[in-house]
N, C-alpha and C positions, 0 to 999 in steps of 0.2 A: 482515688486518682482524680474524679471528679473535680473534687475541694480544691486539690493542690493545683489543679490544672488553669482552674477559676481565678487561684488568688495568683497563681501568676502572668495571670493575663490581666488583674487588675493592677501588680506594679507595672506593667508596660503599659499600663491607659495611665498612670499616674506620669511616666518617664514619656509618655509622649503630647500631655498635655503642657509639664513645662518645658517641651521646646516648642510647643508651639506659644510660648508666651511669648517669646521675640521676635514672632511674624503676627502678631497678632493684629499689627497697624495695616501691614500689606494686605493681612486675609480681609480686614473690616473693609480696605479701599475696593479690594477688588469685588467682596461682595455685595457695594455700592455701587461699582461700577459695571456690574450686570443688572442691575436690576431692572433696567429700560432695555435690556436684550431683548428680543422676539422670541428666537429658536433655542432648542436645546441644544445643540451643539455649537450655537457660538457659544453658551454658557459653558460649557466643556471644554472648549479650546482654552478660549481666558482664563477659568480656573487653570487649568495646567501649563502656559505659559505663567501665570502668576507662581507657580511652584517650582519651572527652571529656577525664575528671578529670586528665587528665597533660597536657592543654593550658594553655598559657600565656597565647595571647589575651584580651584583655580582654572580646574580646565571647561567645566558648566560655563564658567563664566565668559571663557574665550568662544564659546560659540552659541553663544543668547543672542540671537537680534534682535534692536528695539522692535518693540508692536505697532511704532507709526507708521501708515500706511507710506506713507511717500520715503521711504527707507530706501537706499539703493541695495541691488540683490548684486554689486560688485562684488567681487572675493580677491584676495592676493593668490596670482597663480605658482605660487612657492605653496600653496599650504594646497591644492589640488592633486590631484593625480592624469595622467595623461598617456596614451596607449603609444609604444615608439617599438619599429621595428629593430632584430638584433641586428642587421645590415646598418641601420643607422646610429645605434651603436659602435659597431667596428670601424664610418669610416670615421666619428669623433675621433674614437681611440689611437687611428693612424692618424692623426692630426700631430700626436704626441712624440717627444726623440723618447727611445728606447733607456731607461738608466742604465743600462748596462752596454750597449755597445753604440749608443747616441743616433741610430737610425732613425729614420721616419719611414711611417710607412708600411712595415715586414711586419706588424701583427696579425694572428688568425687568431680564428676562436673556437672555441669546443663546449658546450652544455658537458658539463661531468654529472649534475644531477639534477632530477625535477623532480618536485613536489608539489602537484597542483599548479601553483600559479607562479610557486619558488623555483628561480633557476639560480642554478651555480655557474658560471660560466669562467672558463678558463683562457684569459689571453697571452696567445706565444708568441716570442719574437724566433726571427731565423738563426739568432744566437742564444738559442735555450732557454732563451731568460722569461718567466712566466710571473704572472700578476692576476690573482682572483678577487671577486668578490659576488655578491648576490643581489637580489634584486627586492629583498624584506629586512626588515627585524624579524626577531625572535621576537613572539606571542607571550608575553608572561599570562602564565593560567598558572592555577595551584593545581589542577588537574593530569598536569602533562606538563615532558619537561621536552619535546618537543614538538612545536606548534610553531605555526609563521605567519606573521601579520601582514597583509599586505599593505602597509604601508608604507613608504622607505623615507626614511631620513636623508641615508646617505648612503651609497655604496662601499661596503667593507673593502677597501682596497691595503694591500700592503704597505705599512709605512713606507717601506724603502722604494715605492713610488712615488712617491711624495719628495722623496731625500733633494730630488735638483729633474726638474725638464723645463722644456719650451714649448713653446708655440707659438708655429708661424716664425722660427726665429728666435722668439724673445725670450729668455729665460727668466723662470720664475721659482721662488723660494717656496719652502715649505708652506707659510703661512699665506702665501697669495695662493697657492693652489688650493688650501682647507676653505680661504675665504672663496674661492671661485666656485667651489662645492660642484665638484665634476660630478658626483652622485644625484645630485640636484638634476642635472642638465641631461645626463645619459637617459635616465630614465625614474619617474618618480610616480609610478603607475597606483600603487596603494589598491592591487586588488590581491588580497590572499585568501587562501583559501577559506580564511574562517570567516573573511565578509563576504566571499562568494554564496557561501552556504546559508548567510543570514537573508544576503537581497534573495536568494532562490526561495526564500520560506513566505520572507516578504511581500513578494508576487506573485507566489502559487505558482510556480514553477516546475518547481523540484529540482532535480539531478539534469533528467535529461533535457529540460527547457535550458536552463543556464548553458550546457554543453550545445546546445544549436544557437543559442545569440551568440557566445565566444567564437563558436566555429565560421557564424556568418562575418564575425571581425577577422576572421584569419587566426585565432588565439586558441589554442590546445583548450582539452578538458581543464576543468577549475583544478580539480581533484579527482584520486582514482577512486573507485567505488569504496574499497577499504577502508581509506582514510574520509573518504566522506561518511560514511558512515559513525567515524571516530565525531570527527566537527559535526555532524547530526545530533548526536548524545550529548554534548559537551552547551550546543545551542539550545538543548529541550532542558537541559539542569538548570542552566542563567534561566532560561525563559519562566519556569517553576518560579523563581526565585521574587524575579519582578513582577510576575504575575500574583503571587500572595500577597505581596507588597503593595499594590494599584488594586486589587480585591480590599484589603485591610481598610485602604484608605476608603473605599466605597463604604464600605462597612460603617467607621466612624462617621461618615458625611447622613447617611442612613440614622443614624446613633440620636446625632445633637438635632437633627429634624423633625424628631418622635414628637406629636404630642402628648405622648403617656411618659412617665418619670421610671427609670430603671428600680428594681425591686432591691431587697434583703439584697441577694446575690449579685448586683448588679448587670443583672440580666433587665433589656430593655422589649418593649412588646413593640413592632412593627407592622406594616402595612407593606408587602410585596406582591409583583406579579410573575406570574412562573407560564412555562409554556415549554412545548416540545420540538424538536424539529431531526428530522430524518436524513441520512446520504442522499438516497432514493427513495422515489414512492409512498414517501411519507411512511404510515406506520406498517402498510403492507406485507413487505419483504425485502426491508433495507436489515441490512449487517449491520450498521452502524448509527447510532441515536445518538441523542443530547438532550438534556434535561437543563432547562435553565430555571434562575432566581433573579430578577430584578428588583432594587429599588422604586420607589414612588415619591423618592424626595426631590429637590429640583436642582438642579436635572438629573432625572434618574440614569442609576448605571447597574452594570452587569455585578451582583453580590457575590453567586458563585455557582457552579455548574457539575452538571455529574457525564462523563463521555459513559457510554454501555453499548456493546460491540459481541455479537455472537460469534465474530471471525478471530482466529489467529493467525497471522501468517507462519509464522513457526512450525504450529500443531497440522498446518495445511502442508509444510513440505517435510513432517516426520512420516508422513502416510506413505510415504513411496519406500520406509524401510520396513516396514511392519510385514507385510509380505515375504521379504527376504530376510530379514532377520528380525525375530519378535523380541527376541532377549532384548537384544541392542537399542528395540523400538523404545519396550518399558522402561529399560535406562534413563534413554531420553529424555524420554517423556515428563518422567519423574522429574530429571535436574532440571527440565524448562518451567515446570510448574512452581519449582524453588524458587527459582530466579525471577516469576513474574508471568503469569499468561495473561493475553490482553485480550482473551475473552471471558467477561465477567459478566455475564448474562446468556439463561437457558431458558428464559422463556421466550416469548413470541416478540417480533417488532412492535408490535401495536400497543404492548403492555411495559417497551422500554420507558415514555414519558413518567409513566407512575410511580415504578421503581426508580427511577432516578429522581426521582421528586421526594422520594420517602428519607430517601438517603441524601440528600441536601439537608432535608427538615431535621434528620436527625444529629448532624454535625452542626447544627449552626447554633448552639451554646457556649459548648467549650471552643469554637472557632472564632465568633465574635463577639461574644453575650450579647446576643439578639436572637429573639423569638418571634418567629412566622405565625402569629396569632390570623391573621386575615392574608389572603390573597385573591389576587385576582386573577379566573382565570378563562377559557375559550368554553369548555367542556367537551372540547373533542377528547379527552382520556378519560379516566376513571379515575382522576385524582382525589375528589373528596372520599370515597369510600376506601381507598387505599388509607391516605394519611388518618381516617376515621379505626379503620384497622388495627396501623401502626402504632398508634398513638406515640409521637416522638418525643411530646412535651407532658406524659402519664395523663391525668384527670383533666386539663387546660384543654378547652373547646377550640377548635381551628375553625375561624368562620370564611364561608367561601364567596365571593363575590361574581359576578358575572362583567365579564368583556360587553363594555356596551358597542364596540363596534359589531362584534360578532351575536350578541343579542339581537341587535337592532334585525340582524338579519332575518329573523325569524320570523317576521312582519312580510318578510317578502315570499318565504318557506307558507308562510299560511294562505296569502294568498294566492299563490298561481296551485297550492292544494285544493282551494277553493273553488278556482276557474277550472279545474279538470274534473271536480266532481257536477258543476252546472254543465257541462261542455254536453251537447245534442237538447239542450231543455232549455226550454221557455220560462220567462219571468213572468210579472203580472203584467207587461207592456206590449209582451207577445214578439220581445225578441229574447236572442241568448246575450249571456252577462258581457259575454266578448264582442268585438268589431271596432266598430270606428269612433266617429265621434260622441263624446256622455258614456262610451261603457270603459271595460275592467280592463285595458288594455297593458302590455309589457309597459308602457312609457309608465303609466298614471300607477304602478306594481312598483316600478322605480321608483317614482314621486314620494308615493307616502309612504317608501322605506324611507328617502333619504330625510322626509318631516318626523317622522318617527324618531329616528335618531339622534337629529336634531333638537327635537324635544328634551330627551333623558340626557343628552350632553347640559345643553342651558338650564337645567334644575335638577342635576343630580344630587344636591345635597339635600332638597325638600321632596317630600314624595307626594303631597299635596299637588304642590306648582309642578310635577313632572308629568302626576296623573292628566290636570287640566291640559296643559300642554298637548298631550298625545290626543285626546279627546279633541283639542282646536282644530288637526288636523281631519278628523273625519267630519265636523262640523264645517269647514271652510269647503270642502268639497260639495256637500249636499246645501250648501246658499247658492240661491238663485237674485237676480235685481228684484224678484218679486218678493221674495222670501228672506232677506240677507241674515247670515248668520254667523257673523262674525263678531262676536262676544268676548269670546274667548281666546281671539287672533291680537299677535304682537303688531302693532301699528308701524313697528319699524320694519316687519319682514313681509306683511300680509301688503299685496297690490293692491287691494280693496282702498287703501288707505293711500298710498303712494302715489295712485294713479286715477285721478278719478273717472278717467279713461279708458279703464281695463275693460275690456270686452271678456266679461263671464261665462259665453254663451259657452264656449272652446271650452272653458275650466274647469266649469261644472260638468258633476255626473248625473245620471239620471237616476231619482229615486230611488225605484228600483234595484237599481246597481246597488244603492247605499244600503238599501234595506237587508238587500242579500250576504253586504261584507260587514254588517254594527256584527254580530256573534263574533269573528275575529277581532274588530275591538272592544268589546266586552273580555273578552278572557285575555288577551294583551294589554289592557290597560286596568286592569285590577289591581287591587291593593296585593293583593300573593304574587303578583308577576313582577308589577315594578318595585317591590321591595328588594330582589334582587340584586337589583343593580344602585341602590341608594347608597351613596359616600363611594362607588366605584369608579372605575376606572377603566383602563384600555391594556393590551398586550403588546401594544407598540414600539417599547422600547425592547421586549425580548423576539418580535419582527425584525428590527432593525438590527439587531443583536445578530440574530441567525444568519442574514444576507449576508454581514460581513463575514461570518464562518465560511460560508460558501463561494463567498468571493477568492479566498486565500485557499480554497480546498472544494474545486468546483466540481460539481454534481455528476458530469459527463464521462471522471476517470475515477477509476476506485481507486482506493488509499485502504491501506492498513492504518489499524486502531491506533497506533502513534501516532503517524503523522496527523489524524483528526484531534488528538488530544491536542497538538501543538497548535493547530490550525485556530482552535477555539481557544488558546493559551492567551496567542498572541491579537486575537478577535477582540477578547477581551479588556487586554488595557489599549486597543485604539481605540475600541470604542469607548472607552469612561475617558480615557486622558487625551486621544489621540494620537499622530505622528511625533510630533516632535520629541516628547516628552517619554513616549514609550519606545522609540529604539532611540536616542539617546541613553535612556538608561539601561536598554539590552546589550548595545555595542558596551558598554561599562562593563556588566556584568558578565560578558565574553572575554573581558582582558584587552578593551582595543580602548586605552586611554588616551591617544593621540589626537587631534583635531583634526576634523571630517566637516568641514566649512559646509564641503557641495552638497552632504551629506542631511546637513540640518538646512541649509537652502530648500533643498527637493522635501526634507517632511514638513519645513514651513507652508510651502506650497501648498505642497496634498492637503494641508489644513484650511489652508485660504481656502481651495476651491470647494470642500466640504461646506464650510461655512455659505459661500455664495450658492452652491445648487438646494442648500435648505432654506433659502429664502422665502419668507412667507410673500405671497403674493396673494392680493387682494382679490373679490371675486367676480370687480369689473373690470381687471387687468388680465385676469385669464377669459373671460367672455369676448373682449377685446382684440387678443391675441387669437382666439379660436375667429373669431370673424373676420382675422384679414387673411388667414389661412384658406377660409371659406371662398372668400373674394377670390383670393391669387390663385386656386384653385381654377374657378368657375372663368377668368380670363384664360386662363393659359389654354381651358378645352375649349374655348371658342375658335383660337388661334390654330389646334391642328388637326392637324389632315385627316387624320386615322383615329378616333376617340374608339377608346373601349369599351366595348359590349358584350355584356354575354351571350353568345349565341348568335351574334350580329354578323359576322364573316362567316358561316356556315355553309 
C-alpha cells in the first residue's frame, strides 16, 4: 500500500508541477519582489495575494484588489449587504397598487417561516390577494439539498406581481420593475446562516457570541442550535478540505527549499521545527493539546499538526445513562465509538506533545514525501526519546537541535543557581556575589543572557566563531581601563569602541564576581554545549502558530475537541496564507460562490495591519520611543496633586 500510495502522490507532484509552468513568470516576479522584504509575514501575505492573482475563475477574479497602496477601498453598494427593518419593508411595499384590486396601501405582513437568518414573509392585501418571497438564495452544497445563503440577489416575488403596478402614480411594466430590482432595494442584507456560522468561527465566538452581537442589532438568533450544528459539520468538512490544501502547498514550498536532493522514492530529507502547546496550564492538566510541525524554509509555515484531547463530550453525557440503564449505556457507547470518539489520548497532559509528535513524524512520507530528519526543538517534552523509540523513519537517525531562544536561557537558569548557592558567603573581596554596583546583580543576569544569545544567533552556522563569541562576553565584563580586554569584542556592538567616552567604571564587575561565574562559562561555552545549537534555529514560528490557535479558541472558555480541531484548522492557513486568501477559499469551499466585496475589503485589511504591527523596528527607534515615554511620564507627575505611593496615604 505503501508503494502505490507513493507513486501516486508522485503523478500528482508530476500534474502539479506543470501547472505550475504557466505561473512560473508570476511565481519568479514575486519571489523577486520579496526578497528586500524584512518580516515574514509580509512575505506570506505577498506570496498569497500573488496566488489570488494566478486564479483563473471568474469570480476570484471579481474580488482581487490591486496591491497598490493608494487603491481606493470604494465598493458598489449593489454588491454589499445592509441590515433594514420588516416595518421598513412594508411601508416600501405599501408604496405599491395592489395587481389585483389596484389599492395602495392595505398590505400586512406575516413571517410564515424562519431559518436562522431566512425569512419567508408573506404580504396580504385586504382583498386576499398574497405575494411571497424571501430574503436568501438557496446554498448550493452537494451536501444538503437544503441550505440558504445569505446573500440575496433578488427577492423571489411572484411573476404576477410583476404583470402591471405603480408608484406614486406612474405605472410601470414588467421589465422597468425587474430593472428597478425591488429585491435590491427591500433588503439585500447577505447574512445567512452559513456565513453567520463561518464569521462566528472566524472570530472565536461561537453560537452564543454571534447570538448576543445580532441581539445587540435587534436581529433574532443566526440559527437554531440544530441547524447550527448541521452548518458547524458542513464548515469543519470545507475547512479539512482547504486546510490539506494550504498544508500541501507548505509542504511543496518546504520541498523545492531543501538543500538535500529527494531520494530513490522521492522522498526529500528536511529541517523542521516542532513544539507543543496546551488549552490550559500547559502540560499539567489541560484536556486538550496540540502537536505542531513547522517548516524552516523562508518563510516558514505550519506543515502539519496532531490535536490529542482526553475529553469527549459525547462520552461525558452518556454517563448520566449508565446508572439507569447499563444495557442502553453499552449500546451507546459502542455506536459512538463507531462513529468517532474525540478522545484519542489516555495518557497524561504533559506526555500529549510527544505523542503527537510521533504521529506527525510518522504520517509525513506517504502525506508529503518529506522526512523530518532534524528538528528543532525547546526540550520542554521528551520528544527525542520518544521519536528515538518510535523510530518512524526505521534505521534513518532523527537529529535534534536546540531552540536557541530557549537555550539561551539557561545562562540565566545557571546563574541566579549560582547566586543562591553564594547567597550568606563572602568572596575573596570580603563581600557577597550580590548588591549593587561591580556584583552579580538581576540586571547584569539579564545582560549576559541577552549577550549570550546574541552570540549563538550571529554565528550559528560556525561553532568556532559562536564559542568566541560567548567567551567575548564574559571577557568584556572582567576589562577594566587598566586591564582592557576587549579582543574578542564586535567593534560595532562593543561601547569600548563606539564611545570613547564610556565610563567602565558602572560596567565592569569585580573580579571576583568573575572568578566566581568563569565555571558557568566553561560548561556553557564548550564544544558539547554549543554543538547543540549549531545550524539551529528558533521555535518561533510554532509560537506564533499557537497564539493564533488561541486567539480563534481562547484559553478562558473550554471547548470540546472539535471545535479545537477547527480552531487550529483554520489557524493554520491564516497563518501560512493569511486572510484574504484563506476564507476566500473557505467561503468557496462552503458553496457561497457569490461576491463578498466587504468581505475581501475586511480580510485585506486584517492583512495590512498584520503586516504593519510585524514591523521590524530598529533598536534606536524603540530606545527612543521608551524615552519619551519615560519623559511624559516624569512631566505629568510633576504636574499632580496626588502622585502614587506605596504606603504613602496610610
Amino acid at each position: 500500500m505503501g508503494k502505490k500510495y507513493i507513486d501516486k502522490r508522485l503523478q500528482n507532484q508530476n500534474l502539479r508541477f506543470k501547472r505550475l509552468k504557466s505561473t512560473k513568470v508570476i511565481d519568479n516576479t514575486v519571489r523577486t519582489s520579496i526578497e528586500h522584504v524584512s518580516t515574514t509575514i509580509e512575505k506570506k501575505i505577498r506570496l498569497s495575494r500573488a496566488q489570488l492573482l494566478t486564479k483563473s475563475t471568474a469570480t476570484t477574479q471579481t474580488t482581487i484588489e490591486d496591491e497598490d497602496e493608494s487603491v481606493s477601498y470604494d465598493i458598489p453598494y449593489t454588491n454589499v449587504n445592509i441590515i433594514v427593518s420588516i416595518n421598513m419593508i412594508l411601508d416600501l411595499v405599501n408604496k405599491f397598487r395592489c395587481p389585483s384590486c389596484g389599492r395602495v396601501g392595505k398590505m400586512s405582513e406575516k413571517v410564515t417561516q424562519r431559518r436562522g437568518l431566512l425569512y419567508h414573509i408573506t404580504f396580504s392585501c385586504k382583498c386576499s390577494y398574497e405575494t411571497h418571497f424571501q430574503n436568501s438564495t438557496e446554498l448550493v452544497h452537494s451536501s444538503t439539498s437544503r441550505m440558504d445563503e445569505l446573500n440575496i440577489e433578488s427577492f423571489k416575488y411572484h411573476d404576477t406581481y410583476f404583470q402591471k403596478y405603480s408608484i406614486d402614480n406612474h405605472a410601470i411594466d414588467v421589465g422597468a420593475a425587474k430593472e428597478f430590482n425591488m429585491g435590491r432595494v427591500l433588503c439585500d442584507t447577505r447574512m445567512n446562516s452559513m456565513m453567520a456560522c463561518i464569521a462566528a468561527n472566524v472570530i472565536g465566538i461561537k453560537r452564543t457570541g454571534m447570538t448576543t452581537v445580532l441581539g445587540m442589532l435587534n436581529i433574532l438568533p443566526p440559527v437554531q442550535i440544530e441547524y447550527w450544528n448541521k452548518y458547524q459539520k458542513l464548515y469543519s468538512n470545507a475547512l479539512d478540505v482547504v486546510k490539506d490544501k494550504r498544508l500541501d502547498n507548505a509542504a511543496t514550498e518546504a520541498r523545492e527549499q531543501s538543500s538535500e536532493s529527494a531520494d530513490q522514492q522521492a522522498i526529500t530529507n528536511i529541517k523542521v521545527s516542532v513544539d507543543g502547546t496546551w488549552l490550559t496550564r500547559r502540560g499539567h492538566s489541560s484536556l486538550h493539546g496540540i502537536a505542531t510541525v513547522c517548516s524552516t524554509s523562508d518563510p516558514p509555515k505550519v506543515l502539519d499538526f496532531e490535536c490529542l484531547s482526553r475529553h469527549c463530550t459525547t462520552c461525558s453525557g452518556l454517563l448520566g445513562i449508565r446508572e439507569h440503564n447499563p444495557e442502553m449505556y453499552e449500546q451507546l457507547v459502542e455506536e459512538h465509538i463507531q462513529d468517532g470518539c474525540e478522545a484519542n489520548h489516555k495518557g497524561s497532559s504533559g506526555g500529549m506533545e510527544a505523542a503527537g509528535i510521533v504521529k506527525v513524524f510518522r504520517r509525513s512520507e506517504c502525506k508529503y514525501l518529506l522526512r523530518y530528519t532534524t528538528y528543532i526543538g525547546d526540550g520542554d517534552a521528551n520528544n527525542e526519546r520518544a521519536l528515538r523509540d518510535a523510530q518512524p523513519y526505521g534505521d534513518i537517525t532523527i537529529k535534534r537541535l536546540q531552540c536557541i531562544n530557549h537555550f539561551s536561557k539557561r545562562m540565566r537558569t545557571a546563574l541566579e543557581t549560582l547566586k543562591k548557592q553564594y547567597k550568606g558567603k563572602q568572596l575573596g573581596d570580603g563581600k557577597q556575589i550580590g548588591g549593587r554596583s561591580g556584583r552579580l546583580t538581576d540586571d547584569k543576569i539579564h545582560q549576559l543572557t541577552v549577550y549570550y544569545g546574541s552570540a549563538i544567533r550571529s554565528h550559528v552556522n560556525d561553532l568556532e566563531s559562536m564559542k568566541a563569541a560567548c567567551w567575548a562576553t564574559f571577557h568584556h565584563y572582567n576589562s577594566t581601563r587598566e586591564n582592557p580586554n576587549h579582543d574578542y569584542c564586535d567593534p560595532a556592538k562593543c561601547h569600548i569602541y563606539r564611545y570613547k567616552s564610556f565610563d567602565t567604571s558602572e560596567h565592569t564587575m569585580a573580579p571576583d564576581v568573575m572568578k566566581a561565574i568563569r565555571p558557568v562559562y566553561e560548561k556553557m561555552c564548550s564544544d558539547d554545549t554549543l554543538s547543540k545549537v549549531v545550524d539551529g534555529g528558533t521555535t518561533n514560528p510554532n509560537e506564533s502558530y499557537h497564539s493564533c490557535i488561541w486567539s480563534l479558541c481562547p484559553k478562558t472558555q473550554f471547548h470540546s475537541a472539535s471545535y479545537v480541531q477547527a480552531a487550529a484548522s483554520l489557524a493554520a492557513i491564516i497563518y501560512n496564507d493569511g486572510y484574504q486568501l484563506s476564507i476566500m477559499g473557505l467561503l468557496e469551499k462552503c458553496g457561497i460562490h457569490s461576491r463578498t466585496p466587504a468581505c475581501v475589503r475586511m480580510a485585506k485589511l486584517l492583512d495590512d495591519e498584520r503586516i504593519q504591527e510585524h514591523k521590524v523596528k530598529t533598536k534606536s527607534t524603540k530606545q527612543k520611543a521608551r524615552q519619551r515615554r519615560i519623559l511624559t511620564e516624569q512631566s505629568l507627575n510633576k504636574n499632580e496633586k496626588y502622585n502614587y505611593a506605596r504606603g504613602g496615604f496610610d
